[in-house]
Every structure is written in structure tokens, then in C-alpha cells.
Backbone as a chain_set.jsonl record, in Angstrom:
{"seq": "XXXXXXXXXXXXXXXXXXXXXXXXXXXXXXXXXXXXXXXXXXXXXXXXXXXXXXXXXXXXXXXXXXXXXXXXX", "coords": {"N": [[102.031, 153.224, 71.254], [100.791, 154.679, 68.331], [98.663, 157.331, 68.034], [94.697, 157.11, 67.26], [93.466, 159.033, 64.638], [91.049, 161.717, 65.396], [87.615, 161.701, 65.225], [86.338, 164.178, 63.72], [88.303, 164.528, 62.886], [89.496, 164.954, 58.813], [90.593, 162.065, 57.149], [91.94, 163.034, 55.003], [94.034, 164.72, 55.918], [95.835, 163.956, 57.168], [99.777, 163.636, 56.714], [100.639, 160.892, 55.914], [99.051, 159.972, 54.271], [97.987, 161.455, 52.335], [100.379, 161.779, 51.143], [100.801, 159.597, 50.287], [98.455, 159.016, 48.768], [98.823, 160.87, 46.678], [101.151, 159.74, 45.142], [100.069, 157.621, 44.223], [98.622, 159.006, 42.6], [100.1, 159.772, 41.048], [101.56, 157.563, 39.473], [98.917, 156.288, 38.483], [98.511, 158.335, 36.48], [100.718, 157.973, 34.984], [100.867, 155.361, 34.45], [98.74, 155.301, 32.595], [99.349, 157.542, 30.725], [101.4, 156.077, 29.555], [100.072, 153.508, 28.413], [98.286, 154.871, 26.547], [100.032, 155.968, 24.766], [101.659, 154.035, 23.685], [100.346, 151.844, 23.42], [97.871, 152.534, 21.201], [97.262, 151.895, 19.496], [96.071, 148.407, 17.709], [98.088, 146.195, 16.496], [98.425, 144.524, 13.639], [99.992, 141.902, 12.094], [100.83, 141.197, 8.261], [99.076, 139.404, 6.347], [98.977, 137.103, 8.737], [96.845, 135.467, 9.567], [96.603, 133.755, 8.132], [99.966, 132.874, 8.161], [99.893, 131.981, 10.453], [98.046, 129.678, 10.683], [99.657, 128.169, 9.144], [101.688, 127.385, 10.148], [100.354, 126.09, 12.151], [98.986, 124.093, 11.272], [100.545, 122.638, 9.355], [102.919, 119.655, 9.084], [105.268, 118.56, 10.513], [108.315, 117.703, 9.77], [109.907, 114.55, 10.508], [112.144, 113.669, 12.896], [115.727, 112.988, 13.551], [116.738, 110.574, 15.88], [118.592, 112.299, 18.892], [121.665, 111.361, 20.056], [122.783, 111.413, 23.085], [125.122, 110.849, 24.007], [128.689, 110.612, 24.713], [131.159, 109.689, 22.375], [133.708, 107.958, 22.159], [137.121, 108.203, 21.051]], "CA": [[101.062, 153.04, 70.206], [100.276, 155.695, 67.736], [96.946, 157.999, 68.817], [94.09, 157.309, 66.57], [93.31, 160.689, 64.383], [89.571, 161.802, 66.082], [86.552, 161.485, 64.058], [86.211, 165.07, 63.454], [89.626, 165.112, 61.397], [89.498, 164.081, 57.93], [91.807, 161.655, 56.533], [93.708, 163.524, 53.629], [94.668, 165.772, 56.664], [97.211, 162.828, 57.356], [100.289, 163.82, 55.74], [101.245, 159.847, 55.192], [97.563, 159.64, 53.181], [98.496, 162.518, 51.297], [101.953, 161.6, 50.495], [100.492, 157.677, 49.847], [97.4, 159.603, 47.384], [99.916, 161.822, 45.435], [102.342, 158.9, 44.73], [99.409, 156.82, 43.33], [97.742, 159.344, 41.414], [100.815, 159.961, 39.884], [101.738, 156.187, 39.058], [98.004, 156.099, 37.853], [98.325, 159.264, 35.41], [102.441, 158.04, 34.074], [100.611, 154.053, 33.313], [97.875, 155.688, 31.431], [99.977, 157.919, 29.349], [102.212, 155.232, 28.384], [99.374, 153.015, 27.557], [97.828, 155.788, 25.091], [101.101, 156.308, 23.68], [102.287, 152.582, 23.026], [99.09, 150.77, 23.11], [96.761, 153.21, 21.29], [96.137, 150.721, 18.167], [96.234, 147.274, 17.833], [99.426, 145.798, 15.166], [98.095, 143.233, 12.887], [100.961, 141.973, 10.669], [100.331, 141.529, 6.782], [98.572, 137.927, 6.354], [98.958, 136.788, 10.132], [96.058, 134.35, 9.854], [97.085, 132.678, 7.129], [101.014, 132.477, 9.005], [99.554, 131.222, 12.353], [97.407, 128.444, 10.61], [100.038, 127.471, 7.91], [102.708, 127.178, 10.879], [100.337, 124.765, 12.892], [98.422, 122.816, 10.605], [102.05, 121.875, 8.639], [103.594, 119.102, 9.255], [106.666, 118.821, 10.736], [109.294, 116.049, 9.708], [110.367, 113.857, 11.754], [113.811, 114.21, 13.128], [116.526, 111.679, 13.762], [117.102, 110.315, 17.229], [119.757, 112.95, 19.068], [122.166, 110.935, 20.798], [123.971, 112.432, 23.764], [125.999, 110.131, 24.458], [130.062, 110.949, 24.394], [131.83, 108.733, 21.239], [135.396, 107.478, 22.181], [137.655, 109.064, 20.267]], "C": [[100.647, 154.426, 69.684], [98.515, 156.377, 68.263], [96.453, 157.894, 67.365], [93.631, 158.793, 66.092], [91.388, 160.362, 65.447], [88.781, 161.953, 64.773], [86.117, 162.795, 63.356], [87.511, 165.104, 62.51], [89.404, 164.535, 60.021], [90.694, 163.247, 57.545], [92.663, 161.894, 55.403], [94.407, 164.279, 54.74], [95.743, 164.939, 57.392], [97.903, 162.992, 56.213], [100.73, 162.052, 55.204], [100.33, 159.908, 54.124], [97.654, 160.515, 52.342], [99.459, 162.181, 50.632], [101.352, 160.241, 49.255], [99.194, 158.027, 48.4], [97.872, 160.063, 46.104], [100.816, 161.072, 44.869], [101.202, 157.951, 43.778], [98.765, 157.433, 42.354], [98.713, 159.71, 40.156], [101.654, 158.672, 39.182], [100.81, 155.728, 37.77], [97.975, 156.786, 36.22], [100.175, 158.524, 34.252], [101.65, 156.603, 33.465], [99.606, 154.654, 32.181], [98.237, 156.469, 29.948], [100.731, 156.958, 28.735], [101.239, 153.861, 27.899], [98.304, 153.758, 26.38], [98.63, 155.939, 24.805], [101.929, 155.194, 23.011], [101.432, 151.652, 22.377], [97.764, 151.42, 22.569], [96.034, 152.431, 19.904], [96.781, 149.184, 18.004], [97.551, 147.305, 16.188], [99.009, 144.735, 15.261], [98.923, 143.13, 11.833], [100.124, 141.044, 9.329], [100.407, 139.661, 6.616], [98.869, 137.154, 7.662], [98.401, 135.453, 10.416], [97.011, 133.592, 9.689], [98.677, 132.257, 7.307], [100.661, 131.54, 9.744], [99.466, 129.89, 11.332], [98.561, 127.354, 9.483], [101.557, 126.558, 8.912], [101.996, 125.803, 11.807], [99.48, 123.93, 12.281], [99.586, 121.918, 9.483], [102.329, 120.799, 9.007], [105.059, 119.08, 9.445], [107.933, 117.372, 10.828], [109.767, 115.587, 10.335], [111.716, 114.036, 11.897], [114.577, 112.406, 13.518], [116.785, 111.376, 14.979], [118.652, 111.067, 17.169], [120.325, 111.788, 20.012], [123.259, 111.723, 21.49], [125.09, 112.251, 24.771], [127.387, 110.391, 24.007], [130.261, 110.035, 23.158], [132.883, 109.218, 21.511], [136.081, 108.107, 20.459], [138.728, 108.408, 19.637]], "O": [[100.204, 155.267, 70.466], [97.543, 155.786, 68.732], [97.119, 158.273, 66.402], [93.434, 159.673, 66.93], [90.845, 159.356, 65.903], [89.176, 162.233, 63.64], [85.479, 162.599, 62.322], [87.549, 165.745, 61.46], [89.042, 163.362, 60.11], [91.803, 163.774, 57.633], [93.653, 161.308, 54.966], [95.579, 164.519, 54.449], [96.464, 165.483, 58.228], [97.466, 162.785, 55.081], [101.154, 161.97, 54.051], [100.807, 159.898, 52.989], [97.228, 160.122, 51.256], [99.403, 162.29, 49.408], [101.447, 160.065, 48.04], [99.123, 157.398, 47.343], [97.537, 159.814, 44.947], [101.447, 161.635, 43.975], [101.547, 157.613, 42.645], [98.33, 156.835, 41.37], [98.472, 159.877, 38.96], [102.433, 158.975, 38.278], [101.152, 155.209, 36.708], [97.638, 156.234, 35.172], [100.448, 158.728, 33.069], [101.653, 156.469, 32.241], [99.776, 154.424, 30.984], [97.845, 156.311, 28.791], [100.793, 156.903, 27.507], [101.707, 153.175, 26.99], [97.681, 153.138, 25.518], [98.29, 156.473, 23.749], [102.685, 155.343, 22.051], [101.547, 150.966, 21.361], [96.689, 151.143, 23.102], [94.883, 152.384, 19.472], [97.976, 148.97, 18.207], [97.721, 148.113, 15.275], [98.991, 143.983, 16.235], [98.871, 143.853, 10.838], [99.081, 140.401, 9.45], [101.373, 138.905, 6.721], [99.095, 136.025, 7.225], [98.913, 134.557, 11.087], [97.848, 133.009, 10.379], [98.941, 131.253, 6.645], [101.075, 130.382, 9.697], [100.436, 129.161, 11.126], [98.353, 126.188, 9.148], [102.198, 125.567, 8.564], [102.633, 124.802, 12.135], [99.223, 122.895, 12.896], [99.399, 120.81, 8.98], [101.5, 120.768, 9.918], [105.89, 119.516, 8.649], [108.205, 116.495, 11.648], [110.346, 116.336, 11.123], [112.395, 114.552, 11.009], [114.134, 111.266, 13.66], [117.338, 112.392, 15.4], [119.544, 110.913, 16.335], [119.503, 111.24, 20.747], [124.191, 112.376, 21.02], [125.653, 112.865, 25.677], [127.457, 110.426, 22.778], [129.183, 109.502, 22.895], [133.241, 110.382, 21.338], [135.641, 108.302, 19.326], [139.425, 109.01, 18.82]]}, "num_chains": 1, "name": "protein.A"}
């Protein structure tokens, strides 16, 4: 069984907690730049509403029964 560090040591002075700190802060700092550099303004396309609502208040014609059944040949 591994020896607990003593209460006098700190824990960055564990190189795993170091290694395991430096890997997240640099995970933390690479998502943040690529969400300020992809996601720094919202994209609203040109009449959007008036798309959305025209797409689901439409009507949509009825269709013909698919049959998927083989036909002899």
C-alpha cells in the first residue's frame, strides 16, 4: 500500500497532482480559446423567424400510401 504523504507536505508537491493540475489547466485554457474564437458572436440567418414559423405552421400534403411490398414481375 502506498504511504500516505504527511500533513506537513503540501499537495502540489506530488508530482502526479502536478502533472494531473498542468494537464487540466491546459485543457481549461485550449476550450476557452476555441470558444472565444468560434463562439464569440451569435449567427442569426437573414429572416430566420419568419423561416422557422413558415416551415411549421405550413401544411404539409398528404402523401400516398408507400407500399413495400415486392410486385411479381
Amino acid at each position: 500500500m502506498p504511504a500516505l504523504p504527511s500533513p506537513d507536505r503540501a499537495w502540489w508537491r506530488i508530482p502526479l497532482v502536478r502533472e494531473l493540475a498542468v494537464i487540466l489547466l491546459l485543457k481549461l485554457a485550449l476550450l476557452l480559446g476555441i470558444r472565444a474564437y468560434w463562439f464569440d458572436q451569435p449567427v442569426v440567418p437573414v429572416d430566420g423567424t419568419e423561416r422557422v414559423a413558415e416551415r411549421l405552421l405550413s401544411r404539409v400534403p398528404a402523401e400516398s400510401p408507400v407500399s413495400h411490398e415486392e410486385q411479381p414481375q
